[in-house]
N, C-alpha and C positions, 0 to 999 in steps of 0.2 A: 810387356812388363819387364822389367828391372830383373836379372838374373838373382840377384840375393834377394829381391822381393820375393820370388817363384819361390828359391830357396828356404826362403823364411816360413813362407806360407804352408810348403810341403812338411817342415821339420818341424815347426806347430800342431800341423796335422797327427803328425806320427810318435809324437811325442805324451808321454801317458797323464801327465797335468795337463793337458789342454783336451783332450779327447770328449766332447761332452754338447750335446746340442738339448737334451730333456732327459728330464728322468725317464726310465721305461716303468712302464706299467704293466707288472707280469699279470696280472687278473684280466686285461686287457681281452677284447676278444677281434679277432679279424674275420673277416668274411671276403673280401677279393682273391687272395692266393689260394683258396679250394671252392667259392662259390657256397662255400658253407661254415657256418659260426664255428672260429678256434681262437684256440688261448694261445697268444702271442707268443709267448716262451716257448712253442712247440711247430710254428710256422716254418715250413721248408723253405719257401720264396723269398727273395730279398724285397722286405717290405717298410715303408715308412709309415708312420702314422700321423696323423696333423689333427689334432682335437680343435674344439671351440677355446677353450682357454689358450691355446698356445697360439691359436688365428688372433686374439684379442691383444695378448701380452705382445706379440710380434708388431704388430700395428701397421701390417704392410699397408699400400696404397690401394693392389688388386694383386687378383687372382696369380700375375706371374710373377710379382714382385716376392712373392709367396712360396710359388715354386722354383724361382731361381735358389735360395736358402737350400736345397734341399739335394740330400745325395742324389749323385747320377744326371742330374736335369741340367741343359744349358739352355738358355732361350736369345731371341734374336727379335727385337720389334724395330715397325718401320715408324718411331716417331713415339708422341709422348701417349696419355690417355689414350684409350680407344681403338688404337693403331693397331692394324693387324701383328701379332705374334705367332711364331714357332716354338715350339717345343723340343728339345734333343734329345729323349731318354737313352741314355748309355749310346749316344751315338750313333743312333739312329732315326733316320729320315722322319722329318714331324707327322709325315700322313701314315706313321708308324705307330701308331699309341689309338687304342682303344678308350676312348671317354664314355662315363655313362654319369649319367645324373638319375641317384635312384632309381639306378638299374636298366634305364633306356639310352638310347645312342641321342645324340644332336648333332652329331658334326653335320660338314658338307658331302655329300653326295658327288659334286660336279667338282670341289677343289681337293676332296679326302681330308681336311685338315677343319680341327674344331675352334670357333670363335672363343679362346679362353679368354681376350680382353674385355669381351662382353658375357662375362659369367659374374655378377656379384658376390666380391666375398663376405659380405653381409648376412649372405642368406645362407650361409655354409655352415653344419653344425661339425662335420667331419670330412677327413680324406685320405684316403688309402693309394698308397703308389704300390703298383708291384711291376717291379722291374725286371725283363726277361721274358721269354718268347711267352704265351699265354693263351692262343688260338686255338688249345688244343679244349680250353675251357669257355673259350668269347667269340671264337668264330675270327671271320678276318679280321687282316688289320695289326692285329696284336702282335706286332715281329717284335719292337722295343718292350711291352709293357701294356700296362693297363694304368689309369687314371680312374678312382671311383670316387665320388662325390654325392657329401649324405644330405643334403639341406636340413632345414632347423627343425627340430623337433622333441618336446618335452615332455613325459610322462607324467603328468600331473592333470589333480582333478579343480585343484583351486585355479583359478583366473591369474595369471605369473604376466605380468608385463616388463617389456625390454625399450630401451630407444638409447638413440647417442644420437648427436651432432656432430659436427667437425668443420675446423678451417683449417687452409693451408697456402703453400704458396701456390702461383699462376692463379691466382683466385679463385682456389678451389673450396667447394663447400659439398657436406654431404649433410645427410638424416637420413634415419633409419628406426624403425618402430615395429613390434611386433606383441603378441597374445595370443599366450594358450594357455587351456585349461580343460575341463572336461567337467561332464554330468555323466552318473550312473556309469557305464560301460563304454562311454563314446570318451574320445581324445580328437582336440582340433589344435591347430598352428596355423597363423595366418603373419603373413612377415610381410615386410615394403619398405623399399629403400630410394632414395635419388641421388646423383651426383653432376655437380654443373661445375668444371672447370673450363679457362680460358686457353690454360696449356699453352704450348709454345710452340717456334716454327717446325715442324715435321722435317725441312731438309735445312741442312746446314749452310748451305751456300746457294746459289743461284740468281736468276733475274730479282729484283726488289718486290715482287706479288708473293715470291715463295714465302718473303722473309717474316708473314703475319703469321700471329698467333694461330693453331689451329682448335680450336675448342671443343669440346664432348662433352655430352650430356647422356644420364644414365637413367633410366625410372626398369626398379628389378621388383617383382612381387612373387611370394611361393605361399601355397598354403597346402594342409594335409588333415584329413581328418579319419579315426581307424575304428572300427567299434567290433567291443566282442560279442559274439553272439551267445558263446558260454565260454570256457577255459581252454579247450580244443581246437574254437574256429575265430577269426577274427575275419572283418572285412574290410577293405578300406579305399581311398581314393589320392590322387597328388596332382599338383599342379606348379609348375614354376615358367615364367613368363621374363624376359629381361631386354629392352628395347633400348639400343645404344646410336644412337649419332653423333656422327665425326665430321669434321669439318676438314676438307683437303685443299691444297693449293690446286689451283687449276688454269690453263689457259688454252687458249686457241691464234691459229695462224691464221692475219689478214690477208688480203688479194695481193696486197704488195709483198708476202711472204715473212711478215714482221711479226715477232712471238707477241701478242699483248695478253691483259687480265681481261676476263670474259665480263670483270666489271659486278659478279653478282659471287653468292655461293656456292659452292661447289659439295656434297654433302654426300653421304651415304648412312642410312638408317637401315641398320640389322636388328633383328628380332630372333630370339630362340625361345622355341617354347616347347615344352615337353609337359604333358595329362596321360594320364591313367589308371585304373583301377586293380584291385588286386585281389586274392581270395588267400589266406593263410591258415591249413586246414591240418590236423593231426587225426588221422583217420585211427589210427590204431597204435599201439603203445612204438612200435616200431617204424608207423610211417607217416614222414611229415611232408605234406604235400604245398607248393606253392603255385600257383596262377596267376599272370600276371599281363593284363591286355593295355598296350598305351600306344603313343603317338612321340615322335621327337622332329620338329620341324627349326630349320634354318632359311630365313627369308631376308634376304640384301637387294633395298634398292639402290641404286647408285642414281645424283641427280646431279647432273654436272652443268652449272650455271642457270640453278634456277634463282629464278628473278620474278619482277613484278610482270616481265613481259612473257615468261614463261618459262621453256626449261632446252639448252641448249641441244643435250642430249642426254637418254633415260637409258638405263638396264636393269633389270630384273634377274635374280637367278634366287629360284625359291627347291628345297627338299623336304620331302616329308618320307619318313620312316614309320610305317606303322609292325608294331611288332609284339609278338606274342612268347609267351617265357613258361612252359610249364616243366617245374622241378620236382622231381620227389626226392627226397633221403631218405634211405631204410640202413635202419641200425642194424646190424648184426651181429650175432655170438662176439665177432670180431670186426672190429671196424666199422667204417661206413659205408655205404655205396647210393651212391648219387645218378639217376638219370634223368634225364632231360631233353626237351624238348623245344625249340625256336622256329619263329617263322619272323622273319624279315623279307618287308617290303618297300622297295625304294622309289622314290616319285620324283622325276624331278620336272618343272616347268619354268618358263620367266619369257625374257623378248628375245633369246636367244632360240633354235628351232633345233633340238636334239634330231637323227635320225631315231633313233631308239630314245626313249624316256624315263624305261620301266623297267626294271627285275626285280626276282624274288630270290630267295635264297631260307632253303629248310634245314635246318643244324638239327645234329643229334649227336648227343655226349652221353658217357659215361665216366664216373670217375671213383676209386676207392681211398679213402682213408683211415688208416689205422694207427694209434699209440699203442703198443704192444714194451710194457716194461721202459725200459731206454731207447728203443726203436721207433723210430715214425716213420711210414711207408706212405704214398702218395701215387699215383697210380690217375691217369689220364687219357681219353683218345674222343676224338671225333668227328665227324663227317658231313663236313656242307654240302650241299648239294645245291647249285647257281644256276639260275634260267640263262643265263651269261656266259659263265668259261666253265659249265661242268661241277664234277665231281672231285673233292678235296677231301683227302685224310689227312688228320695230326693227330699228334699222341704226345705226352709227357711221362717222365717218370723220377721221383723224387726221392731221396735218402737223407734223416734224418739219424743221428746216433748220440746220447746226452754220456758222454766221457767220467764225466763227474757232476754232480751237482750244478758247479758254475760254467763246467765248458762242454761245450756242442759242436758237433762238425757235420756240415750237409753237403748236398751232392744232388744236381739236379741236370736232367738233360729235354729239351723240348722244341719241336719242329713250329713253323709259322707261316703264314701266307699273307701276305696283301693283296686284292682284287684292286684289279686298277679304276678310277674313276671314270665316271662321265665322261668326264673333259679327254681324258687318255682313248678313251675309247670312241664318243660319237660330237666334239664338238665341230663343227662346221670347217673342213679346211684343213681342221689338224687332227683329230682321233685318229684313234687306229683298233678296228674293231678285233683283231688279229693277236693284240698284244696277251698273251701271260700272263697271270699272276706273278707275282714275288715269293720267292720259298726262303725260309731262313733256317739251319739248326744251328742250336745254343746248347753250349757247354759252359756249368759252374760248379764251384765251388767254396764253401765259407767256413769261416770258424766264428763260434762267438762266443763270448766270455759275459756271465750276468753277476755280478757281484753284488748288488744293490747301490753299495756306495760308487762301485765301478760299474760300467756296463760297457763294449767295445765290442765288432765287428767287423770283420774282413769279407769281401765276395773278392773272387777271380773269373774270371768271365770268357768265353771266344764266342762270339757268333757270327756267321758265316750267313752269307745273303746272296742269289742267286737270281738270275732274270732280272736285274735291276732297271726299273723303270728312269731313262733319262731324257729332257730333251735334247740329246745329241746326233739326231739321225736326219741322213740327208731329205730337200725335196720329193717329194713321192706324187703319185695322181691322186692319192686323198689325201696330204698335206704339202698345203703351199707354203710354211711357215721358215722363211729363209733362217731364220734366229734358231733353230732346231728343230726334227719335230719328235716326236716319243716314239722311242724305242726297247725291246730290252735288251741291256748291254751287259757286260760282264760280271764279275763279283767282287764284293765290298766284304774284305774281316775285319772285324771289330773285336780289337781284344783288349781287358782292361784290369782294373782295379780298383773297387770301391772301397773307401775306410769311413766308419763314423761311431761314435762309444759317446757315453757320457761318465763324466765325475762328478759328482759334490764334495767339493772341498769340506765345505760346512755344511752344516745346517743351513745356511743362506746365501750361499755361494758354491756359483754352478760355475762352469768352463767346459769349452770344448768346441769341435768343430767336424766338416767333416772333407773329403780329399777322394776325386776319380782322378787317375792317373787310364790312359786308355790312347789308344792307335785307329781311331776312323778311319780306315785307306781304302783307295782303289788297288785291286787286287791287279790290275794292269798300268798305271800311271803310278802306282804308290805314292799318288798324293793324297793330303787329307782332303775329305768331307768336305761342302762350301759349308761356312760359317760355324763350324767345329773344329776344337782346340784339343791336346793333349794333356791338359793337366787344369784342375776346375776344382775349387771348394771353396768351405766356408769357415771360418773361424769366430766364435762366440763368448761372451762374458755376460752373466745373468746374477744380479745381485739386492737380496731383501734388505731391507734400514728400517725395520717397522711399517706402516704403511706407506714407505716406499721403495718401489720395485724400478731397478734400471739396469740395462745393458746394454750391449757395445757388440756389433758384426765386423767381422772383416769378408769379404766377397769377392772371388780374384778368381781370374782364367787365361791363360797365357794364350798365345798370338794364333787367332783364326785367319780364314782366306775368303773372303768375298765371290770368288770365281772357283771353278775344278780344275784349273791349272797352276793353283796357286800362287797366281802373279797380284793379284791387290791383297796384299795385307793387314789385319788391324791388332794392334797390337794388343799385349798384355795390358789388363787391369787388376786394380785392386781398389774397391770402396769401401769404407767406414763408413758404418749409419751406427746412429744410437737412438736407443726408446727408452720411455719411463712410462710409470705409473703413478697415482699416488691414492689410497681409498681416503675418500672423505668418511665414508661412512660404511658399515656392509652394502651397503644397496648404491652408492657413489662415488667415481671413479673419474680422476683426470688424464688422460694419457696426450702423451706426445711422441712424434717420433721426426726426427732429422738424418734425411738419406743425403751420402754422398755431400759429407763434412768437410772433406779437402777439395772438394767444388773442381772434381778430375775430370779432365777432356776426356773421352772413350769413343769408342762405334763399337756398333752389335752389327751394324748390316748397311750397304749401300744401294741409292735408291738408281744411279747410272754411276757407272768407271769413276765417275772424278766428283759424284757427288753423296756424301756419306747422310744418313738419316743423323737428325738429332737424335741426344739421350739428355735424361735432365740432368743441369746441374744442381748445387746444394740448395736445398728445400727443405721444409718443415710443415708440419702436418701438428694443428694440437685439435681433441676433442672432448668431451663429455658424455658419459657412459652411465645410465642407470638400467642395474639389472634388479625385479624385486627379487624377493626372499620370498622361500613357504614359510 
């Protein structure tokens, strides 16, 4: 990127009229940064919030399109729709973030990393980021953060129907419908979406087979239904199902050594599903109890040239998580205090022959909560216990202190672990059963200012990462893998800078944006991260005309490295998208949104040395929204 662009976008950032991505909502309540319902304005964590209205006003495409917008998050996909994506929170490693969907895991088991391109944002009624080590509350994993994700669901007893259509470019089209309502004591949600685009070539350059369209297709369903038994117990059930196929370039080498098209499809259909049931029970004025028994399964097949004459070659890699969650919170004189109980167990099968398949892993936390006057205390620790690598402590500890009124200053410190995968450990050739965990401690610090008209905060950040899993280690007798194979190697500090505030200028105009300034390096090459930048945000303009609603992004991240040596470079960008709205009616709603307006050449990520993945260029996306009314 353009050094006065960089420039521009930073002093934007930092600038007190522009500072402003949504109003906050002090009545707000969070549940990820303590595992228990708090009023926003008193949350120690650095936490984002993304409601239904702002997923709709936004109008992204999908789920990353969504989280790229968002303090702290870089992401890197290999191609258009569907295409596998990473995650960056605060700069660290994608199999670094905790996802849960309604409280259960889905990622992968054998890759560590979660299919967010195949999570419908359709189905999403909410989403909570919290940034920062978090394993002392979620068990592994959690080195960056946590990802939580609420699916759709309405407390009503009358019959409320929802649907939108949509076109766009690359011939895309979606729908999406859904109903809830309730009788007597019972509450149900039942949601369904599909999406069929054509999408564009996945690699930029190559033989002429690459250069077709690669297309996806999406069919997502959730449903939920909770019933009280009286005012104390509720019970309830969930269900979310999301089935994505992608179309990839593919070929094979003839006898005479000649690259040709295998002539047919080439395709992979992933599936995640996550069911389970729950029991939410207030036993006595002091303790509220939670149980919660479910399933979260990742299943990818891969079909590479099937055809009418059959299928070149087939892979399978399937995981299932089944896992169990009991919570209690008891209130006391002072504060809260939280204990808990986990059992995760990990399955994983396919055409692939693990030596090992199976572990379990028993968490047990503790946590205390207190508002005490202008003081909020925060108080963490826990103990996995792995049929794998053993036994694991972590711990957190959090300081809140409200200054005045409008301004806050916090203070948080928290250890993290990542358990290596499948793949690191028992796949064929290249595991290493031998390997470590990841250990991380995080050090922060924030200020925040809540003015109503104003709102602005700052984190400061170091975290420190140790045992770092890479593939950079030589042949071994249990890895043939010349290209590397997994080892743990030295340490990685991360230290950084997040800004992000909002203003309303008026009553109908909003501004603002938000800006990481941060240092991914190896702590012995002192080179950056692959595919992590130093400097990354967003800048924003949101403005009402009566019943029309429109604004304007700006999106920019200065120059990443494709390699850990730092020798392929991609440069800086910066996109312009804009969205509208317009209500026909309370109940009807046009929206549009047009990403990447100056139709910028860019890379997130490349697929070999000399060949870069596509990103799309300018598109437009318009739909049709009716929500009823009670």
């Amino acid at each position: 990127m353009n050094k006065k662009i960089i420039a521009g976008l930073i002093g934007l950032a930092f600038h007190p009229t522009v500072y402003a991505t949504d109003t906050i909502n002090l009545d707000e309540v969070v549940v990820t940064a303590t595992r228990t319902p708090q009023a926003r304005q008193n949350v120690i964590g650095d936490v984002t919030v993304i409601d239904r209205e702002e997923i709709e006003r936004i109008g992204a495409g999908s789920f990353t399109d969504l989280l790229r917008l968002q303090p702290g998050v870089q992401i890197n996909t290999s191609g258009g729709a569907g295409t596998a994506s990473s995650i960056f929170l605060r700069g660290t490693n994608d199999q670094h973030v905790v996802v849960l969907v309604d409280g259960l895991r889905i990622n992968s088991a054998t890759q560590g990393t979660t299919a967010y391109e195949k999570i419908p944002l359709s189905q999403i009624e909410r989403v909570e980021i919290l940034r920062g080590p978090a394993s002392s509350l979620y068990g592994a994993d959690a080195i960056g953060g946590v990802i939580q994700i609420f699916t759709r669901k309405t407390d009503t007893k009358k019959p409320l129907i929802h649907a939108a259509i949509g076109l766009g470019s690359y011939d895309t089209k979606t729908a999406e419908a859904g109903v809830a309502g309730g009788f007597g004591d019972t509450r149900y949600n039942i949601n369904i979406n599909s999406l069929n685009t054509n999408g564009f070539s996945a690699k930029r350059h190559g033989i002429a087979f690459d250069r077709d369209n690669d297309a996806y297709r999406n069919l997502g369903l959730t449903a939920n239904v909770s019933h009280k038994l009286n005012e104390n117990h509720e019970i309830g059930a969930q269900f979310l199902e999301s089935k994505g196929d992608s179309d990839y370039d593919c070929y094979s080498k003839s006898s005479k050594g000649v690259v040709t098209k295998n002539g047919s499809i080439c395709e992979i259909e992933q599936t995640l599903r996550s069911y389970g049931i729950y029991s939410q029970n207030q036993f006595t004025p002091i303790w509220q109890s939670t149980l919660k028994i479910g399933m979260g399964i990742d299943s990818s097949e891969d079909f590479s040239g099937r055809s009418t004459k059959g299928v070149v070659s087939y892979s399978k890699f399937r995981t299932e998580q089944r896992q169990l969650t009991w919570q209690n919170n008891l209130t006391l004189p002072v504060g809260t205090l939280t204990l808990g109980y986990e059992r995760l167990e990990q399955r994983v099968d396919g055409t692939t022959h693990y030596s090992e398949d199976a572990r379990n892993n028993n968490g047990y936390l503790a946590s205390y909560l207190a508002n005490i006057g202008n003081h909020t205390l925060q108080l963490s620790a826990r103990n996995d216990d792995n049929s794998q690598f053993g036994s694991h402590n972590t711990g957190g500890v959090g300081y809140g202190y409200r200054i005045t009124p409008e301004w806050r200053v916090t203070t948080n410190y928290g250890s993290a672990f990542k358990a290596p995968t499948f793949n690191q450990l028992y796949y064929p050739s290249f595991g290493d059963p031998r390997l470590a965990p990841e250990k991380s401690d995080n050090l922060e610090a924030g200020v925040k200012y809540t003015g109503g008209v104003f709102n602005a905060g700052l984190t400061v950040f170091q975290n420190k990462i140790r045992n770092l899993i890479a593939n950079a280690g030589p042949v071994t007798a249990v890895c043939t893998f010349t290209s590397g194979c997994p080892i743990n190697v030295g340490k990685v500090e991360i230290q950084g800078i997040t800004t992000e505030a909002s203003w309303n200028i008026s009553d109908n105009l909003l501004l603002g944006g938000n800006l990481t300034i941060q240092s991914p390096r190896d702590d012995d090459t002192k080179q950056l991260l692959v595919r992590r930048g130093n400097r990354y945000g967003t800048v924003n303009l949101l403005h009402t005309w009566g019943d029309l609603q429109w604004g304007a992004e700006v999106n920019g991240a200065s120059t990443r490295y494709n390699d850990a040596k730092n020798t392929l470079p991609m440069s800086g960008y910066m996109l312009v998208n804009l969205t509208a709205n317009y209500k026909l009616s309370p109940e009807w709603k046009l929206e549009a949104r047009a990403n990447n307006v100056l139709d910028k050449n860019y890379i997130l990520s490349y697929a070999t040395t000399t060949m870069p993945y596509n990103t799309a260029g300018s598109n437009l996306f318009v739909g049709l929204r009716y929500n009823m009314k009670n």
